[in-house]
C-alpha positions as CSV (number, residue, x, y, z in Angstrom):
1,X,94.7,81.9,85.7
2,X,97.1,82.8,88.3
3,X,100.8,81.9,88.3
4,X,101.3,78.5,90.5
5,X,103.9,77.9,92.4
6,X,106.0,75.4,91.7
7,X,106.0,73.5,95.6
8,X,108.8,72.5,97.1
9,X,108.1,71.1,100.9
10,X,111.8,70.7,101.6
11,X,112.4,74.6,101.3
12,X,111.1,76.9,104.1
13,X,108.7,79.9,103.5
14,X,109.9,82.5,102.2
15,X,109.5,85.4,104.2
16,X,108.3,88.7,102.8
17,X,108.1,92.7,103.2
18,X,105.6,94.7,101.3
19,X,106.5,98.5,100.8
20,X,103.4,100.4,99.7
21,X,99.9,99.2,100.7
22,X,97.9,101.5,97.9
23,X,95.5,100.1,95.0
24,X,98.1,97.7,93.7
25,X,100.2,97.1,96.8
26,X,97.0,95.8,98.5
27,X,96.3,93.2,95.8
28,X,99.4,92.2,95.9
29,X,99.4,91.4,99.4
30,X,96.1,89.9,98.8
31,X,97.4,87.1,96.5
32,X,101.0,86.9,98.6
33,X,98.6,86.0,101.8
34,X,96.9,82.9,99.7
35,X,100.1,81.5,98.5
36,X,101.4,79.2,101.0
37,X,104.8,79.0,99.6
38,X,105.7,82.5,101.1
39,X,105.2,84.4,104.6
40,X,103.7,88.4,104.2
41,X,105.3,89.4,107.5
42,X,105.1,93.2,107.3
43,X,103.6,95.5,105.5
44,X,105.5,99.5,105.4
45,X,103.6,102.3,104.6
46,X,103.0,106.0,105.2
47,X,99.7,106.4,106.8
48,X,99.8,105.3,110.2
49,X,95.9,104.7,109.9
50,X,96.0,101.0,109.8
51,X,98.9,100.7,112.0
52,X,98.8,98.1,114.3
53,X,96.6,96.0,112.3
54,X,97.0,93.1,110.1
55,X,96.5,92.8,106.6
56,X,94.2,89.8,106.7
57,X,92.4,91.1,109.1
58,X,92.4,94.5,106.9
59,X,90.6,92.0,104.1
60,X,88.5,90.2,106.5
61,X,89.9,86.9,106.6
62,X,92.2,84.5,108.9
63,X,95.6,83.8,108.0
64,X,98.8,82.4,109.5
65,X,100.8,84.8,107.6
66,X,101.4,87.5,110.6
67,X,101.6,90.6,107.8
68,X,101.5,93.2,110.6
69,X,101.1,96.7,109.1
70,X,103.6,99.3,110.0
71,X,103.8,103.1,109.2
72,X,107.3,104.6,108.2
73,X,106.7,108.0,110.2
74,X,107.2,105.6,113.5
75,X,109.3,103.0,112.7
76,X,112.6,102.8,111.0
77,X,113.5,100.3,108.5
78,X,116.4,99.2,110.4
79,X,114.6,98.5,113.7
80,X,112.0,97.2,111.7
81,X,114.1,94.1,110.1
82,X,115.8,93.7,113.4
83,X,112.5,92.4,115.0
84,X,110.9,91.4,111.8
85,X,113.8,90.1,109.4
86,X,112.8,89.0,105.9
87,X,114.3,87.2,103.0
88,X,112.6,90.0,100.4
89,X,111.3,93.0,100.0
90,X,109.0,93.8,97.5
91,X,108.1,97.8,96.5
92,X,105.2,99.0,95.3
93,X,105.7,102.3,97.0
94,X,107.1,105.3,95.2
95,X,110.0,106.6,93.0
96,X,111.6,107.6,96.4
97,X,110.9,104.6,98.3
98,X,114.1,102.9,97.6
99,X,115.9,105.4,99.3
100,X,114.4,104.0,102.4
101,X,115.4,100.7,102.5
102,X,118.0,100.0,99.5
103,X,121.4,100.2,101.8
104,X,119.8,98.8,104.7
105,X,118.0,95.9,102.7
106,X,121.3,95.1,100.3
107,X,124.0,95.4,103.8
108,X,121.9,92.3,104.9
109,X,121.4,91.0,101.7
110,X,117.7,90.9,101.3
111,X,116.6,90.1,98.2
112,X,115.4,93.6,96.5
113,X,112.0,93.3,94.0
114,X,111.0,96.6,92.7
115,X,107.8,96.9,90.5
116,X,107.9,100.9,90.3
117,X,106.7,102.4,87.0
118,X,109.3,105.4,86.9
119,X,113.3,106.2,87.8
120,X,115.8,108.9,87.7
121,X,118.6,108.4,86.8
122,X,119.7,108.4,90.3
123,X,117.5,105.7,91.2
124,X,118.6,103.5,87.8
125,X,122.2,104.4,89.0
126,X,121.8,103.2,92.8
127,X,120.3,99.5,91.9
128,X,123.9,97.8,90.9
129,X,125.1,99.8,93.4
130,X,123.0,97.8,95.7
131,X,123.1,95.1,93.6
132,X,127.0,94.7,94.3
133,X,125.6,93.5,98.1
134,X,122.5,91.8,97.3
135,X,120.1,90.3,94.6
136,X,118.2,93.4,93.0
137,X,115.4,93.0,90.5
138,X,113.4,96.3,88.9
139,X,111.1,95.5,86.6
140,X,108.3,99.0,85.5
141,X,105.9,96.5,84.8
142,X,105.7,93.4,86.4
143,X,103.2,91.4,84.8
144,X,104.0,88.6,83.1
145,X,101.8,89.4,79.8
146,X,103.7,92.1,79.0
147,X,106.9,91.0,79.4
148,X,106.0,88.2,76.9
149,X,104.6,90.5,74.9
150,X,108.3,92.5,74.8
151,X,110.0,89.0,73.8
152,X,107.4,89.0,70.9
153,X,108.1,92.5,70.0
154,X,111.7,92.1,69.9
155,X,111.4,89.0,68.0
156,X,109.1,90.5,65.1
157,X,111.1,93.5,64.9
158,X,114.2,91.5,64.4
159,X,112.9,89.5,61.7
160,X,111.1,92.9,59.8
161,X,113.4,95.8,60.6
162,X,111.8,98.0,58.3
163,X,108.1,97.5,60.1
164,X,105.7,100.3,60.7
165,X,105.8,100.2,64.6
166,X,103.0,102.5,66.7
167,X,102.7,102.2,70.4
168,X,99.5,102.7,72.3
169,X,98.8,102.8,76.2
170,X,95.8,103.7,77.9
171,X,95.2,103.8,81.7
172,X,92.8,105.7,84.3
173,X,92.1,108.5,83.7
174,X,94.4,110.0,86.7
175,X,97.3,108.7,85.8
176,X,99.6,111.4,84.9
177,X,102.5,111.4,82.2
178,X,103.1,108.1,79.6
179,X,103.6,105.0,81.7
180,X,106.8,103.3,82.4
181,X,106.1,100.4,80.6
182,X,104.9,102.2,77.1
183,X,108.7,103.7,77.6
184,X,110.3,100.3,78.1
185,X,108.2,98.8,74.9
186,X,109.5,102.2,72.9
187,X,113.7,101.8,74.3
188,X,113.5,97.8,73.8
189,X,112.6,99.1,70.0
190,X,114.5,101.4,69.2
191,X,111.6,104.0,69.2
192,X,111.0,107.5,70.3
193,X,108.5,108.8,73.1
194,X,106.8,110.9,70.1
195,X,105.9,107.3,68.9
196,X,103.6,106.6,71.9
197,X,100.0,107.1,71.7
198,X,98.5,108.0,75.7
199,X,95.0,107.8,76.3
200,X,93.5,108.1,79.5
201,X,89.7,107.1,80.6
202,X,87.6,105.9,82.9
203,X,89.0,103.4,85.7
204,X,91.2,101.2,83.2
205,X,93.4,99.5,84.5
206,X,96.3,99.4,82.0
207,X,96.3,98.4,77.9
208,X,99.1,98.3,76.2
209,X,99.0,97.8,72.4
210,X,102.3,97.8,69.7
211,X,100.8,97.7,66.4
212,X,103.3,96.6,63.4
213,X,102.4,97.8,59.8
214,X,103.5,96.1,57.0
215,X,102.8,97.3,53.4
216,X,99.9,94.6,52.8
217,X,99.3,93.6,56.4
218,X,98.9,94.3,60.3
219,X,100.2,92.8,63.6
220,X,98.7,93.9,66.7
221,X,100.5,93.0,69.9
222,X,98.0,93.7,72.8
223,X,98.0,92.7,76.8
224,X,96.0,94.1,79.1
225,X,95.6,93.9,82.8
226,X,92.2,93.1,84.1
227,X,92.8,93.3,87.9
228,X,95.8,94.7,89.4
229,X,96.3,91.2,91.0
230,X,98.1,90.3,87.4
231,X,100.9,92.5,89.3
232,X,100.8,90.3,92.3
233,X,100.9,87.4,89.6
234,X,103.8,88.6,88.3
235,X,105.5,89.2,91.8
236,X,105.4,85.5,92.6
237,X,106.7,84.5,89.6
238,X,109.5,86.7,89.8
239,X,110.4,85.9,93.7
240,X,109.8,81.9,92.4
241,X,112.5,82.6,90.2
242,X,114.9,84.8,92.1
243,X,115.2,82.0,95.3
244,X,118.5,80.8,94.1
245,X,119.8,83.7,91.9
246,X,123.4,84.8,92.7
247,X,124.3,88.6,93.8
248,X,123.4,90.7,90.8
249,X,120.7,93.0,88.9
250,X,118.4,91.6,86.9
251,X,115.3,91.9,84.8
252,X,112.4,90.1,83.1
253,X,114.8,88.9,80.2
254,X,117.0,87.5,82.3
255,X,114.0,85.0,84.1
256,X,112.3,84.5,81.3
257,X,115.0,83.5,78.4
258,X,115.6,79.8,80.0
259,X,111.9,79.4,79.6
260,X,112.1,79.8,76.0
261,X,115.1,77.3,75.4
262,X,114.1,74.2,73.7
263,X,117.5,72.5,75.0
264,X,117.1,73.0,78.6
265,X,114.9,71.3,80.7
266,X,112.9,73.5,83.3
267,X,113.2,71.7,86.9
């Protein structure tokens, strides 16, 4: 079941910029364009094959979200917002994509969500440095299954510190190097890479499985992503959830923790 929304008719749409229209950016945009609590204005990418275009008419359907496609190699970000200004940005582009918009996004203090599976250093060093101007979020994996499947981790591993803990992700077969979110599950517990299992096959999507061994008996942690619109999913909720966040950095844990308060009422 997709992530609904909670409506608010008083508030305006928010208006959105997509950065990266591959496999997964294009679901994403897919699922923005039915929500009618947000606006796709723009899509940025690359290519300039589909310039021009929009993305609903890319998937063949109307839409009063304008989400006019627009290639990098002939427009620059700043001219970009300055006819098409937007409240977010979300990127599903590359390691190096932040260095295309970050400074000019955070000097206007556009909210920043960033769903990409790897960063430098450098890159992990320059979000609070935008962050210091704007609302930043980075998340390597943005679906909300496996973040609540990191809460559970966390949680069992606190209560059994002596566990048995093995990690194993599997994606398509192209996919090169262990996946940002296998590392995330492996730092949040205190475990080395060498304590990842990668297995790559087929067209899978993404599995990821943390499998707890006790002397008498097993735990198996598993989520795994059907369609890659569990990203765009994800996105929503995150954007939901940003709308009246003050200047800052922040991560799943930080959205999620009021959810899982038994003394606060959600509004």
């Amino acid at each position: 079941m997709f992530y609904t929304i909670r409506k608010n008719h008083k508030n305006k749409k928010m208006k959105v910029g997509l950065i990266g229209f591959g496999k997964t950016g294009k679901a994403v945009a897919n699922l923005i364009l039915q929500n009618k609590e947000f606006s796709l204005e723009w899509v940025l990418r690359q290519s300039s094959v589909l310039e021009h275009r929009s993305v609903h008419e890319f998937f063949g359907f109307e839409s009063d979200h304008p989400g006019h496609i627009y290639s990098s190699s002939k427009i620059s970000i700043e001219d970009l917002l300055d006819k098409h200004p937007v409240d977010i940005i979300i990127d599903f582009s590359s390691q190096s994509g932040i260095y295309t918009y970050g400074k000019t996004a955070a000097k206007r203090q556009i909210k920043i969500i960033s769903a990409i599976s790897h960063y430098t250093d450098e890159e992990k060093n320059l979000l609070p440095e935008l962050s210091s101007q704007t609302v930043v979020f980075w998340s390597p994996n943005i679906t909300l299954g496996v973040n609540y499947l990191l809460f559970a981790a966390k949680f069992l591993k606190k209560i059994a510190p002596f566990v048995d803990i093995e990690i194993i992700e599997e994606h398509f077969k192209g996919k090169e190097g262990i996946s940002g979110t296998a590392i995330k599950i492996a730092e949040s517990l205190d475990l080395q890479t060498s304590d990842i299992n990668s297995v790559r096959a087929g067209g899978i999507v993404g599995k990821h499985e943390i499998i707890f061994g006790f002397p008498f008996q097993t735990v198996r942690l598993i989520h795994e992503s059907i369609s890659r619109e569990a990203f765009g999913n994800g996105v929503l909720f995150v954007a939901e959830n940003l709308k009246n966040k003050q200047i800052g950095q922040y991560n799943f844990e930080d959205l999620l923790l009021p959810y899982f308060s038994t003394e606060t009422e959600l509004k």
